[in-house]
C-alpha positions, 0 to 999 in steps of 0.5 A, spaced: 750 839 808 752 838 815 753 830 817 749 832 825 743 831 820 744 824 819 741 821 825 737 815 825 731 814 822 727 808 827 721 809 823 718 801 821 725 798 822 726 791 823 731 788 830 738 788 826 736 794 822 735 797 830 740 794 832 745 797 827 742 804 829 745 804 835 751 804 832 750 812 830 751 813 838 756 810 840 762 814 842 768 816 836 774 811 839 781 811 838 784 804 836 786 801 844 792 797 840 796 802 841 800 804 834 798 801 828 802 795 825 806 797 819 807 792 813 812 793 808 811 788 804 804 784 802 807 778 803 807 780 810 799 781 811 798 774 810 793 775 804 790 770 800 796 766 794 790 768 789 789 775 791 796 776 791 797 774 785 792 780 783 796 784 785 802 783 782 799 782 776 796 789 776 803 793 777 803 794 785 810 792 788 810 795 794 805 797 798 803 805 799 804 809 805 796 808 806 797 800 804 802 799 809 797 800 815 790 800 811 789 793 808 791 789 814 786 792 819 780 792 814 782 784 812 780 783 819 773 785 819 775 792 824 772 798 823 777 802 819 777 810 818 783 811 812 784 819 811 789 820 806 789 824 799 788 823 792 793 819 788 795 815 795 792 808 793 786 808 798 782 804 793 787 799 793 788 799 800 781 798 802 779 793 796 785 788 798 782 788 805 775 787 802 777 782 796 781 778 803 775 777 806 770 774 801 768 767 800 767 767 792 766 759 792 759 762 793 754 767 790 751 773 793 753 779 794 758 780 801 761 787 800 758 794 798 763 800 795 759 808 796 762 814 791 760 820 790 760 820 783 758 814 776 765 816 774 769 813 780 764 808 781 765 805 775 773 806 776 772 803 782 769 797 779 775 797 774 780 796 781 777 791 784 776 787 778 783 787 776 786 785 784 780 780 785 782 777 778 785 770 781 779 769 785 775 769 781 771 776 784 764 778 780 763 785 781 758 789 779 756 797 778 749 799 780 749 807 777 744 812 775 746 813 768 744 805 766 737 801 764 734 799 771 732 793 769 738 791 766 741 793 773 736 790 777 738 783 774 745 783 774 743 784 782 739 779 783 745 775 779 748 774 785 755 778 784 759 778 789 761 785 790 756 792 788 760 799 787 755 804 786 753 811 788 748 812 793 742 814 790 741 808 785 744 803 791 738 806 795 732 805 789 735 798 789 736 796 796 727 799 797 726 795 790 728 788 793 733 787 788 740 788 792 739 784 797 744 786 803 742 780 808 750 777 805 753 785 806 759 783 811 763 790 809 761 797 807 765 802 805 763 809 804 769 812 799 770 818 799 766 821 804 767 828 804 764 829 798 758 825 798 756 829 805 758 835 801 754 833 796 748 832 799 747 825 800 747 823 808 740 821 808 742 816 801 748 814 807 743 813 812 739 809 809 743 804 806 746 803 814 740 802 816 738 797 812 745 793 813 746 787 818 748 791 825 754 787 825 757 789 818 763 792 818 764 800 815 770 803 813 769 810 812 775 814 806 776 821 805 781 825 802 779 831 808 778 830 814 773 835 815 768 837 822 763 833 818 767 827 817 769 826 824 762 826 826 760 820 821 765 816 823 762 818 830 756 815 829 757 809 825 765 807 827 765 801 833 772 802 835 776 804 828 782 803 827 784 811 825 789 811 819 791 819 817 796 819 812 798 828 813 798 832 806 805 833 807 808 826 806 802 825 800 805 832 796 812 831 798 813 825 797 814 823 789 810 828 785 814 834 784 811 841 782 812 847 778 810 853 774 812 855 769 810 863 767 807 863 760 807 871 760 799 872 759 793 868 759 793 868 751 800 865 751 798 859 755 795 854 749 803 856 745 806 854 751 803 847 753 804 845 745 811 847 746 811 843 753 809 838 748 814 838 743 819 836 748 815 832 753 815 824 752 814 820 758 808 815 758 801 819 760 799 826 762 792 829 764 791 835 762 786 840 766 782 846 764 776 849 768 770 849 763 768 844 757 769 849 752 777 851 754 776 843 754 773 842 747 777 848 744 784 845 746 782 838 744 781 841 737 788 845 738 792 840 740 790 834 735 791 840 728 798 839 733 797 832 732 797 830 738 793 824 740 788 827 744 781 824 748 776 830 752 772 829 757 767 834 760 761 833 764 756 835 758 758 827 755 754 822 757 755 817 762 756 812 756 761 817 752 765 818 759 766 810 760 768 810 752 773 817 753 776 814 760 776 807 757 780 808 751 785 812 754 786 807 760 788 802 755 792 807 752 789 808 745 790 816 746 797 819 750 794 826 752 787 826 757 784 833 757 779 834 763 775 838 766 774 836 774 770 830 773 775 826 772 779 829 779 777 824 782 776 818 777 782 817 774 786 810 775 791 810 770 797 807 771 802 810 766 800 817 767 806 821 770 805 828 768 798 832 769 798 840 767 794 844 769 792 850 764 787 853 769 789 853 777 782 850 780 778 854 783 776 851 788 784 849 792 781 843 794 781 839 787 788 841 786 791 835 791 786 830 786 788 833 780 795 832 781 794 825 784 793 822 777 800 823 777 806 818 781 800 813 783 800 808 788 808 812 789 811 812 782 813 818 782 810 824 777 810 832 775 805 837 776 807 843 771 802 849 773 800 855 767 800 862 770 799 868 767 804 873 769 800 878 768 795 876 773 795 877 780 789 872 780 794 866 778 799 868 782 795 869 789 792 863 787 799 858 787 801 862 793 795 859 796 796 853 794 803 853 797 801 855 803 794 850 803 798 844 802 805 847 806 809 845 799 814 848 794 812 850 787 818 853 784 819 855 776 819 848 772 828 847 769 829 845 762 831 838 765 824 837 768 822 829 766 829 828 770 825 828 776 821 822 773 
């Protein structure tokens, strides 16, 4: 859905509300500061002692190229556009910039995350959590999927910080159980797919209801036409922080291929690749719940400890899966896309990918659970030799994000 469609609704709205609006036609600025500030260390970004405690102890030594330009902004309260791919460490960066500017001595809900999807709000919430564990941060996940009495009285407990998606945020927001009048930051992740999805009216809703000095940070893998022009009506004089696909896929994810003849003999290969491969995590990626379900069922007769998780599960199942592969109950991960984007495991260094996505877009989130927050990691690629769509596609993808796929060599986990 074009983002031209989110215009501002000024039917019944109160001063604040009308206030805020005007925000919506405001020209797209450029930061005036000239270039942005770059801060190697954390130490340098004077944060909070106890959330730099959270975030040592949640295994981030250095802060990602996203980091080093992102956090400090955001903990002032500026407008902020942050535009870098998967595996980046966008939500730290945004999440230590917030978790910065709370005062969790007193209850209320201060800031306000939007995704697109359950799966990574709930991830979401997990980051947050984990970086706001000194401070004593209370978080809460409002999502489709759950009881809405149960939702609504945690709300009305006064959290400090709500994750959600767009829809159920809105239905709480019109029932008075999530109150906004403490909101200081909002922060719309994911941008890109939430407009692609549909929800620009949901968006403009839950702006509209805000307090017209609310900051707004705006997060999007992809810098399309329709994000630029969000950020043209709802950023006040942004700081603008693009991190080039180039430095992302480069950077420290190594990508090959490996020519599996046929695509009958891709399922012999990966079991292969597996009797040799032994570093930490890895994801899996196929394109259909029944590829999923029947690798699943391959790879644990092959006694592999396997979790599956498709799109079919229900929310509670996905958390569990997701869960339990987390806390490392399960080395290997199958997935369907659904998990693209949601993932936040920190041991994952290899992702697989037996089917190309279809759409070459997931392919740069695909690979990102891999070498977060700037470990380094492999994605290996399955092709079909006999296949002139499998081989067009890795082309494509090469040529898309300007990067070198070459054939995967027999020391492959050297690069780890």
């Amino acid at each position: 859905m074009a983002a031209t469609t989110l215009q501002p609704n000024t039917t019944n709205t109160t001063t604040d509300n009308t206030a805020h609006n005007s925000k919506f036609d405001e020209e797209f600025q450029l930061t005036e500061d000239g270039e942005i500030e770059v801060f190697a260390d954390f130490e340098a970004m004077d944060l909070q002692e106890n959330l730099l405690r959270g975030i040592f102890a949640y295994g981030l030594e250095k802060p990602s190229a996203i980091q080093t330009k992102g956090i400090v902004p955001t903990s002032k309260g500026r407008d902020t556009l942050m535009h870098a791919q998967s595996g980046t460490g966008k939500t730290a960066a945004f999440s230590i910039g917030m978790l910065n500017q709370l005062d969790t001595s007193r209850p209320g809900i201060q800031a306000l995350i939007l995704s697109p999807t359950r799966d990574l709000a709930i991830q979401t919430e997990r980051v947050v959590a984990a970086l706001g564990d000194y401070l004593g941060v209370h978080v809460h996940t409002s999502v489709g999927g759950r009881s809405g009495r149960e939702d609504g009285m945690a709300l009305r407990s006064g959290p400090h910080v709500v994750t959600g998606t767009p829809g159920r945020v809105c239905d709480n927001i019109q029932r008075g159980s999530l109150d906004v009048r403490g909101i200081k930051t909002l922060i719309l992740d994911e941008v890109d797919v939430m407009l692609d999805e549909g929800f620009v009216d949901a968006v403009r809703n839950v702006i509209q209801a805000l307090n017209a000095d609310c900051q707004v940070v705006v997060v999007s893998a992809t810098y399309t036409a329709a994000v630029h022009d969000i950020c043209d009506k709802i950023l006040r004089n942004p700081v603008k922080i693009v991190i080039p696909t180039e430095e992302i896929t480069l950077a420290g994810i190594k990508q090959f291929y490996v020519d599996c003849g046929s695509e009958a003999s891709k399922i012999d290969v990966l079991l292969d690749l597996y009797s040799t491969l032994s570093a930490g995590q890895s994801v899996v990626f196929v394109n259909s719940r029944r590829r999923a379900i029947e690798l699943g069922e391959q790879m644990d007769r092959a006694d592999h400890t396997v979790s599956v998780i498709h799109g079919d599960l229900e929310m509670a199942e996905r958390e569990l899966v997701l869960q339990e592969f987390v806390n490392g109950a399960s080395r290997v991960l199958i997935a369907t896309d659904i998990v693209a984007r949601g993932i936040d495991a920190q041991q994952v260094s290899i992702v697989i990918n037996v089917d190309l996505p279809h759409d070459r877009e997931n392919y740069i989130h695909r690979i990102g659970r891999a070498g977060r927050f700037g470990r380094k990691g492999i994605a290996i690629n399955l092709i079909a030799g006999d296949s002139q769509r499998d081989i067009s596609k890795l082309q494509e993808l090469e040529q898309f994000y300007a990067c070198d796929i070459g054939e995967m060599p027999q020391d492959v986990l050297a690069f780890l």
